[in-house]
C-alpha positions as CSV (number, residue, x, y, z in Angstrom):
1,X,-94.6,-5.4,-69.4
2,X,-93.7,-8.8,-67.1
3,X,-96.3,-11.1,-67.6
4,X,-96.7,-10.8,-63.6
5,X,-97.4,-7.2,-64.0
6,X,-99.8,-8.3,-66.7
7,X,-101.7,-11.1,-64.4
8,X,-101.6,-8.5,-61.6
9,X,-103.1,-5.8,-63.6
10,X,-106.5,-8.7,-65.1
11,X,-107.0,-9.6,-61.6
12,X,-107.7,-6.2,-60.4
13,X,-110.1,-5.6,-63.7
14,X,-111.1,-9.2,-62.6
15,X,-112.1,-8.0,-58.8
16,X,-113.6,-4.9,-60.0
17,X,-115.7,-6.5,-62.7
18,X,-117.1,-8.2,-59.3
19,X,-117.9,-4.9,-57.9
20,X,-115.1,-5.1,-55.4
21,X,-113.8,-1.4,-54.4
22,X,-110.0,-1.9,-54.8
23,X,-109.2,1.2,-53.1
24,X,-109.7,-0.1,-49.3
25,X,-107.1,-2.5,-49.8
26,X,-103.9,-2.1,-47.6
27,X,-106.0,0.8,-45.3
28,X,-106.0,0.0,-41.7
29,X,-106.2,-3.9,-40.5
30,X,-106.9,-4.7,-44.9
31,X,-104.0,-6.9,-46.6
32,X,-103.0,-5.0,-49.6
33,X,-104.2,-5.8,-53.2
34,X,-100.4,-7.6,-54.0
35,X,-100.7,-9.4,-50.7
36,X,-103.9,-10.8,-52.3
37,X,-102.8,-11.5,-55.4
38,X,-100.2,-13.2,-54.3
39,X,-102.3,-16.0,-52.3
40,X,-104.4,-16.2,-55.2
41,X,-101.4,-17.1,-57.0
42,X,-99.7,-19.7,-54.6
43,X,-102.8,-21.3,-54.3
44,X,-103.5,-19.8,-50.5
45,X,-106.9,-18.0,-51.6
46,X,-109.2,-19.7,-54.5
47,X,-111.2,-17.4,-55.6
48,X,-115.0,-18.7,-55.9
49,X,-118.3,-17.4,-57.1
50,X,-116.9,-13.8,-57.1
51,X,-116.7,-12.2,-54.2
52,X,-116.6,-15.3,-52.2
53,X,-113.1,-16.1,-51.4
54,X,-112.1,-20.1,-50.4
55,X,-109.3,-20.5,-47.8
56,X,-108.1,-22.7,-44.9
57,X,-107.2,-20.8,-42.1
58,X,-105.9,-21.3,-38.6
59,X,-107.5,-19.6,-35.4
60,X,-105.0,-19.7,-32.5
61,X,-105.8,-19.8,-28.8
62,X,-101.9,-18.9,-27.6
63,X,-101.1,-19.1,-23.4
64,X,-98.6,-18.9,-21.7
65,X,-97.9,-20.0,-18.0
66,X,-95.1,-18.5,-16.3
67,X,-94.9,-19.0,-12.5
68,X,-98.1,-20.8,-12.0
69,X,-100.0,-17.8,-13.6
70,X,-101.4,-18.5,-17.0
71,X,-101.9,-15.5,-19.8
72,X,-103.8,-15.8,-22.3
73,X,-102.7,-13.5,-26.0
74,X,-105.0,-10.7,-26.9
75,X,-105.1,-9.1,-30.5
76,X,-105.3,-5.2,-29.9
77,X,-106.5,-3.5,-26.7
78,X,-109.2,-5.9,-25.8
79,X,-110.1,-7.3,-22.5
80,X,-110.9,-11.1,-22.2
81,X,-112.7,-11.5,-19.0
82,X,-110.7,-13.4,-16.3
83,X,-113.3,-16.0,-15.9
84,X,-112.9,-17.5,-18.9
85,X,-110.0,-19.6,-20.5
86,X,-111.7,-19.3,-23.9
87,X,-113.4,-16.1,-25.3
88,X,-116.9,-16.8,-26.7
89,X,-117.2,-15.9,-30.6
90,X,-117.7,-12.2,-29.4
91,X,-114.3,-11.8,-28.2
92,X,-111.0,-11.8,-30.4
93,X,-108.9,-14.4,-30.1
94,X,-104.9,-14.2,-30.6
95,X,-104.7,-14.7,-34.2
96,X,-105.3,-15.8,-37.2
97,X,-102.8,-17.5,-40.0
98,X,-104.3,-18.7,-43.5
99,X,-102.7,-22.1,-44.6
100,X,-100.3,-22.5,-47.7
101,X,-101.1,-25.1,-49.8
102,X,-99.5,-28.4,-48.9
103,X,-99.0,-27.0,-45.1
104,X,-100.6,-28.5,-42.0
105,X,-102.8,-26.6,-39.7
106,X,-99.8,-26.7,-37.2
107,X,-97.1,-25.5,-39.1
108,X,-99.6,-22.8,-39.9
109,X,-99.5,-21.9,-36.5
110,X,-95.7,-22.5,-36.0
111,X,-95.3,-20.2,-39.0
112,X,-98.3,-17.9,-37.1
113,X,-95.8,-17.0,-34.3
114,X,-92.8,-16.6,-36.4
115,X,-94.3,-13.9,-38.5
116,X,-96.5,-12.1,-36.0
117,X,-94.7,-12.4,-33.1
118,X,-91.4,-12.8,-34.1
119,X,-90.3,-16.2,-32.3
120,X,-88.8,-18.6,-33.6
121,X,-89.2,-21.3,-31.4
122,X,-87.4,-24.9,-31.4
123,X,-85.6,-27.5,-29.2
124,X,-86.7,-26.9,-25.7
125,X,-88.7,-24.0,-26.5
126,X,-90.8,-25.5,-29.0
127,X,-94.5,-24.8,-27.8
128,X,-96.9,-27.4,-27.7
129,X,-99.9,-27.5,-30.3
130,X,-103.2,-28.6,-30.1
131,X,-105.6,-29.1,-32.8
132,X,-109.2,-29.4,-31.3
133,X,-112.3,-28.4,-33.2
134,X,-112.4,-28.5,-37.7
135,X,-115.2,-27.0,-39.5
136,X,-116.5,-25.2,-42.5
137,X,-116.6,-21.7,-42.4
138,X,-119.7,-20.2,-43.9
139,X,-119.0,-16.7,-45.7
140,X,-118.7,-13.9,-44.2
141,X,-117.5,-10.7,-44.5
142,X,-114.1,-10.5,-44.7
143,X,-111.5,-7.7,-42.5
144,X,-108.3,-8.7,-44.8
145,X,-109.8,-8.5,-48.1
146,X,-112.7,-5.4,-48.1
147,X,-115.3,-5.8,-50.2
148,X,-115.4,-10.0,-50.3
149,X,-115.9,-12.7,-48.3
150,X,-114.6,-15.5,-46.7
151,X,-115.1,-19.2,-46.4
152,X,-113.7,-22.5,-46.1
153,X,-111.8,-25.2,-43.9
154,X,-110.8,-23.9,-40.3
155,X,-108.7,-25.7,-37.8
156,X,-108.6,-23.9,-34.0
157,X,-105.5,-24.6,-32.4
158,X,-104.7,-24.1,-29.2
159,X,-100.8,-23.0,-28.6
160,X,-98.5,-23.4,-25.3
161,X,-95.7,-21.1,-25.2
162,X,-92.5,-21.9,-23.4
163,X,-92.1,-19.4,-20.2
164,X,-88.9,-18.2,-22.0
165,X,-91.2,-16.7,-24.7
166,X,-93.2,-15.2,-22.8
167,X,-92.8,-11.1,-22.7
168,X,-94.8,-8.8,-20.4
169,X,-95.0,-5.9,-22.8
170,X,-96.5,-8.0,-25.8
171,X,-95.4,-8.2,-29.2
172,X,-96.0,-6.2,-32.2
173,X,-96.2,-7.3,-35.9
174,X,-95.5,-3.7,-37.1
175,X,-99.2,-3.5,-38.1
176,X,-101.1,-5.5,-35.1
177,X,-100.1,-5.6,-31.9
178,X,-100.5,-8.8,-29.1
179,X,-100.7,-8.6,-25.6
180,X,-101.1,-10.8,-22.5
181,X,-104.4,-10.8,-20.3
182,X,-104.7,-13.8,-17.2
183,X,-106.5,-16.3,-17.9
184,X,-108.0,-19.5,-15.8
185,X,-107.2,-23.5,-15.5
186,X,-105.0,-24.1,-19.1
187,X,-105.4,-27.8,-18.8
188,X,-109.2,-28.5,-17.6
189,X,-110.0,-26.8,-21.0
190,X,-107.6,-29.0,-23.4
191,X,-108.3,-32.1,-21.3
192,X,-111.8,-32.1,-21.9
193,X,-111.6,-30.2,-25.6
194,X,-109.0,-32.0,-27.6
195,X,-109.5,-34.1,-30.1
């Protein structure tokens, strides 16, 4: 047995020793069990007081104006009303990246559209970040990883596309899929927001 194999196969006994139910991993919107095991080995996730789970993560406003209209990415089939350039905490926003150790919060996000929206975006295309609010998460339950939660830094970036990235039909992840909704004012928000 590879010794990877071997660490793979303690942190399961690890997680269930914690009472975490291995068997919704990798159902539905959940990472699967290797995806976890992985961050926990990079040094993505810590794992805490068991089943608390520490790690920095990213939270992405991502807009788009093309021909003075501005959109505004959507996770899944929900509506952000049109009246707002921001959804409140009850709406989702466009995604969510966690940070790799040594990483910054942008290239988080730069590495955010790469791998769930497929662009890969430089030169004149390069979008235009915007870091504006850092905190510390309390847990809470966590989507990615069932039975755990989730804490620790966060960084909300807001995230300018170039009008030639911008695609009607949305863009798909092969597990989540992103589309556009309008959205108001871009710049009243960032003007007034950033940091």
């Amino acid at each position: 047995m590879s010794s990877k194999a071997y660490t793979f196969k303690r942190f399961r006994r690890w997680l269930m020793h914690y009472g975490v139910s291995i068997s919704r991993f990798g159902k539905g919107h959940a990472e699967s069990l290797e995806t976890l095991h992985a961050l926990v080995e990079d040094g993505s996730v810590k794992p805490s007081l068991m089943p608390v789970l520490v790690c920095h993560k990213v939270k992405m406003d991502v807009y788009c104006e093309v021909d003075g209209e501005v959109f505004y990415l959507v996770e899944g089939g929900g509506v952000i009303p049109t009246n707002l350039l921001r959804p409140s905490n009850s709406h989702k926003r466009s995604m969510s990246v966690l940070v790799k150790k040594g990483e910054t919060a942008i290239n988080a996000a730069r590495r955010g559209l790469q791998e769930h929206l497929g662009l890969n975006l430089f030169g004149a295309a390069e979008p235009e970040f915007y870091v504006y609010d850092r905190y510390y998460a309390t847990p809470r339950l966590s989507n990615s990883f069932p039975g755990t939660a989730v804490s620790g830094p966060r960084a909300k970036v807001v995230t300018v596309l170039h009008p030639s990235a911008f695609r009607p039909e949305g863009y798909s992840d092969g597990k989540t899929h992103y589309h556009w909704e309008h959205a108001r004012d871009l710049w009243g928000f960032s003007q007034k927001k950033l940091l």
